[in-house]
N, C-alpha and C positions, 0 to 999 in steps of 0.2 A: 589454653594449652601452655602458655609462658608462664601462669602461676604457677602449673602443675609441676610445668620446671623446676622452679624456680622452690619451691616447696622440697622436693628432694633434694637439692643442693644444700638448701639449708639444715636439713636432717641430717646429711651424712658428716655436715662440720661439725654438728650439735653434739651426735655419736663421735666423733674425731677418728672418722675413717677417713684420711685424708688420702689415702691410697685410690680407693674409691672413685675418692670426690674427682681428683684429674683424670683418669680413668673415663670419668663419667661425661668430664667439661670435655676431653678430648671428643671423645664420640659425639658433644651434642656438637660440638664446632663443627665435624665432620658432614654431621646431619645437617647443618646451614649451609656448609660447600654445597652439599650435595644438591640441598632442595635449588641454592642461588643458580648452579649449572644447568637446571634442570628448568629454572625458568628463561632461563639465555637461551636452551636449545626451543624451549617454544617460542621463545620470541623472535627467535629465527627462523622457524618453521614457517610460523605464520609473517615473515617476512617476506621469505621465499615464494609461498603460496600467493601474496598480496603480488611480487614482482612477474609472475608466472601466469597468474591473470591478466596482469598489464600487457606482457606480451603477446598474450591469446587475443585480448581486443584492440590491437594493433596490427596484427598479421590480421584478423577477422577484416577493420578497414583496406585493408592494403586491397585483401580480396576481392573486397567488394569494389573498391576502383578499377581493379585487373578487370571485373568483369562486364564494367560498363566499357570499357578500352575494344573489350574482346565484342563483343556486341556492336560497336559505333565500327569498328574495322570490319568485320563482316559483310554489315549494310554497304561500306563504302566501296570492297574490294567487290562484290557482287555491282555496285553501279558502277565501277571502272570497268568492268570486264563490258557490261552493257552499251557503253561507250564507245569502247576500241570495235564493238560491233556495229555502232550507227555509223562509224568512219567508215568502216570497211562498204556498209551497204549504201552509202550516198557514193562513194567511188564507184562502187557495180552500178550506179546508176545509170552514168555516164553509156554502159554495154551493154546494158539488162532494158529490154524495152517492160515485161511484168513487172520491175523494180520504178522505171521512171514514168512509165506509165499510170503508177498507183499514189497519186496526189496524196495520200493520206499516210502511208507508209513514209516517204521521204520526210513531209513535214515530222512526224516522231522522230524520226533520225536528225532529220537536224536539231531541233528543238533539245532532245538526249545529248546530243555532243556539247551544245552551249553550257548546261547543266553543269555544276560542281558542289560536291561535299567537303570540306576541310576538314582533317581532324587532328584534334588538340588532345593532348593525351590528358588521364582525369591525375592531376596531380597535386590537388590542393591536401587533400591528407596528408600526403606526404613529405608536401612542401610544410607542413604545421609540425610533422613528425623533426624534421629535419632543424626548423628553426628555433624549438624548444628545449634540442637535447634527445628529444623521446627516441629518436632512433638506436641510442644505444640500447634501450631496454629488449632489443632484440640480439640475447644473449648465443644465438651460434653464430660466429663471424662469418660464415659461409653463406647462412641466410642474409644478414644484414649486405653481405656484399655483393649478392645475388641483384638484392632491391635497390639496393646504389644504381650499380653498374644497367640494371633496365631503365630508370628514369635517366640516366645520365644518354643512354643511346637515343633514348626517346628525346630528349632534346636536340641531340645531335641530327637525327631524323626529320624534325623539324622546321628544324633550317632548311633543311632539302627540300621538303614538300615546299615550304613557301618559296622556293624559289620557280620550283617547278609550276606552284598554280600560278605564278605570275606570267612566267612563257606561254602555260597554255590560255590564261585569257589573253594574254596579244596576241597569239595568231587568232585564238575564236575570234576575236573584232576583226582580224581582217578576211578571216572567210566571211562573215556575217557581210562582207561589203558585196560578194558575190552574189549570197543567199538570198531568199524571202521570209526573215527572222519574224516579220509582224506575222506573218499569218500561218508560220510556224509554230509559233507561242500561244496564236489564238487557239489555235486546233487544238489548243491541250485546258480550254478557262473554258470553265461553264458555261452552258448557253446565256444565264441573264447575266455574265460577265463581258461575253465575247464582244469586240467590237475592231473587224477587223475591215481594213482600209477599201482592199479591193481581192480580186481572187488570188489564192496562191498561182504563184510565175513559176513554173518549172520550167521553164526556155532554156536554161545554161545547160541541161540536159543532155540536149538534142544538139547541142554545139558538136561542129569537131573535134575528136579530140586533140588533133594537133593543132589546134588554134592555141595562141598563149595565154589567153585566159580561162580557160579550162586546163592547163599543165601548170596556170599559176597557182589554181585553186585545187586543184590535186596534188600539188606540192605543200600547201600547207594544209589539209586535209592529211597527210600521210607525217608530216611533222609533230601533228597534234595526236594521231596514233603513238608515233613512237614517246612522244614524253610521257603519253599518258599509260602508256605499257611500265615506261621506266618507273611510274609512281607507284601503278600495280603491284611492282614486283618487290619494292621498298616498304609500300603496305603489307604486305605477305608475309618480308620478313618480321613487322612490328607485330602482326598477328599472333605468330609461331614463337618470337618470345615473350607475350603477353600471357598466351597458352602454357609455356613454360614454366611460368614464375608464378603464376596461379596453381599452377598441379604441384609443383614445387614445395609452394607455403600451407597449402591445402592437407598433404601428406606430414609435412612438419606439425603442423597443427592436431592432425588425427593423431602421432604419436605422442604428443604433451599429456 
């Protein structure tokens, strides 16, 4: 193609059409502009496309941590809710002779109430995103500050829950000082696991209830409700905007 150029140019000096010849040189320069524009606009094209990927498989991780969050919080606020009912049914025990009467029902309640899940939000992606830079590749500021502002509560959150699991295992050790925890726990190990001391002691049961060690032990039995209400309900909210920021980036995503 450059000979071929280059072959007319020299014709038209040889002829001394020199009107021509600039004429000609004009429009091929133009022809270079144009082709050179034209390879900058694909080369940004497929720049754009290259960065537009990048952010599709960054939002796609994100997602996919939102929805282990959302899954690990469900499991937990369903065993919270289970919880705040093994409190409430070892209190009716104390009233309820069918409740304290049923050696095997109590033991699951208690056993249930000792029980905990911690949850730790999934944030190693985005802690990778974050320390690399990659997080600005998420080019709508609304999005990017969406996913900020979720891991940043979720830390904030965090703090709370541990401080929270920390009050409710002190008091579970000191209700456990009233209980029958060994043969509570056993009730729940397989038979070629189990090996429990002696028979479960439902005796505290049948106490008075105006004796002080049954109002002691219903006082921290109703303490360990309300923290574990208050974690519920801090769960709930990590839930709702977990679910948020998933449907969120999910919908951003469908329109990319």
């Amino acid at each position: 193609m450059i000979k071929f150029f280059r072959k007319i140019r020299q014709k038209m000096l040889t002829e001394n059409k020199l009107r021509m010849y600039f004429s000609y040189a004009i429009g091929e320069i133009i022809l270079v502009v144009i082709g050179i524009l034209l390879a900058l606009q694909i080369n940004n094209l497929n720049e754009d496309r290259k960065v537009r990927n990048q952010e599709k498989d960054l939002i796609s991780g994100l997602i996919r941590d939102l929805g282990k969050d959302i899954h690990l919080l469900e499991i937990i606020n369903t065993y919270d809710s289970l919880q705040i009912i093994s409190d409430r049914t070892i209190l009716a025990a104390f009233t309820t002779d069918s409740i304290r009467n049923n050696k095997t029902l109590i033991q699951k309640q208690i056993a249930n109430g000792l029980l905990t899940i911690d949850f730790t939000v999934s944030k190693t992606f985005y802690e990778d995103l974050k320390n690399n830079g990659k997080i600005n590749y998420l080019a709508n500021d609304s999005i990017r500050d969406a996913v900020e502002d979720y891991y940043a509560n979720m830390e904030n959150m965090n703090g709370v829950f541990d401080k929270n699991d920390v009050s409710i295992r002190d008091v579970s050790v000191k209700i456990g000082t009233y209980l029958d925890i060994n043969s509570s726990f056993q009730a729940m190990i397989p038979e070629f696991g189990k090996q429990e001391l002696d028979e479960f002691d439902n005796s505290i049961f049948y106490e008075p209830i105006e004796s002080p060690k049954v109002k002691e032990l219903a006082n921290l039995i109703s303490m360990r409700q309300a923290l574990k209400s208050m974690v519920l309900n801090i769960h709930k909210i990590a839930l709702s905007d977990a679910k948020a920021l998933k449907e969120l980036l999910t919908n951003y995503l469908e329109e990319k």
